[in-house]
N, C-alpha and C positions, 0 to 999 in steps of 0.2 A: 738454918734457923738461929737467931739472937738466943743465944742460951737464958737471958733472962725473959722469953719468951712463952707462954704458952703454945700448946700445939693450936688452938683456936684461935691467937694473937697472929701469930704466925701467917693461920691458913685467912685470915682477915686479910693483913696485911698482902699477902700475894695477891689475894682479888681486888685488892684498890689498885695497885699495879697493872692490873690487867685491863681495868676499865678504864686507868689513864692513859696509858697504851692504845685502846680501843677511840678514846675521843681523839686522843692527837690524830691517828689515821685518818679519822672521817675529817677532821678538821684541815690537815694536807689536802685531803683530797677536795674541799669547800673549795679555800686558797688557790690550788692547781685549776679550776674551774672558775676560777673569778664569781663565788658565790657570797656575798654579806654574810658575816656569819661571829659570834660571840661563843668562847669556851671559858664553863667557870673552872678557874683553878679549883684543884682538889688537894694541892699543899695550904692552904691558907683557909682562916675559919672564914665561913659562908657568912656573912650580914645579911643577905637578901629575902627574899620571900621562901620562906620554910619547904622544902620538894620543889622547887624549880630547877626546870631539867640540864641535862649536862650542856647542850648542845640548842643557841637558836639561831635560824637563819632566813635568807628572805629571797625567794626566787620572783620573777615577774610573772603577775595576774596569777598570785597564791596568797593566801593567807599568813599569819606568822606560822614558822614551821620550827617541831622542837624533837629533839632525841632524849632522851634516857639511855644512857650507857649501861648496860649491863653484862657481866659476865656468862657463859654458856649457863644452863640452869636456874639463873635469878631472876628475881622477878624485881618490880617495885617495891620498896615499902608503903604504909595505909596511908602514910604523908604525903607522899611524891606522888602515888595515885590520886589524893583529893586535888593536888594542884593539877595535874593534867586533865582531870575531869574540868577542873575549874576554866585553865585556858579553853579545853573544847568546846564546853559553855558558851564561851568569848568568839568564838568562829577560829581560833587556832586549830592545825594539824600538831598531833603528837603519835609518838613511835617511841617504843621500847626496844633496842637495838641492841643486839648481842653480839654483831661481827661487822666487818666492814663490807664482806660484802651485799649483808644484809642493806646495810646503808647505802652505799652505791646504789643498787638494786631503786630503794623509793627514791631516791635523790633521780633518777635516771625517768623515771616514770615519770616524778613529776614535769622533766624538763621536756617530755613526750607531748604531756600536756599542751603544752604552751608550745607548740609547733606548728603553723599552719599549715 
């Protein structure tokens, strides 16, 4: 721990860790599967649309499809919730993702999908 650190600075800072870690994976694993696919940095301040998710990408005969990173335990925040409501609204797929192979998992299904 940064001695000029809070214990709550701290235990923040190792969960952004965790869920960069967590999106790089899934994002390997897009890559590794020739899936289209965009990851917002999490170094650099967000310009974009306030709660949009960590993760969007695009398989054949699916809708946009988007992840939320999150660490064991977390949930959304009321923001990032209102936007994911909002894409789903929109006929997008969203997921709140807490492991990779949570991810794998829907990423697998949907490619079930799409399999004659």
């Amino acid at each position: 721990m940064d001695l000029g650190q809070t214990a709550a600075e701290a235990e923040e800072k190792a969960g952004l860790k965790l869920e960069r870690e967590l999106q790089s994976e899934i994002a390997r694993y897009l890559r590794l599967n020739d899936i289209p696919h965009n990851v917002h940095r999490m170094d650099k301040k967000w310009t974009g649309t306030p709660g949009w998710p960590d993760i969007n990408f695009l398989m054949i005969k699916q809708p946009s499809l988007f992840f939320e990173c999150k660490r064991p335990g977390q949930t959304s925040e009321p923001h990032q919730i209102k936007c994911q409501n909002e894409l789903r609204a929109a006929g997008a797929l969203v997921w709140e993702v807490h492991s990779i192979v949570e991810g794998i998992q829907i990423i697998r299904k949907l490619r079930d999908k799409t399999k004659p």
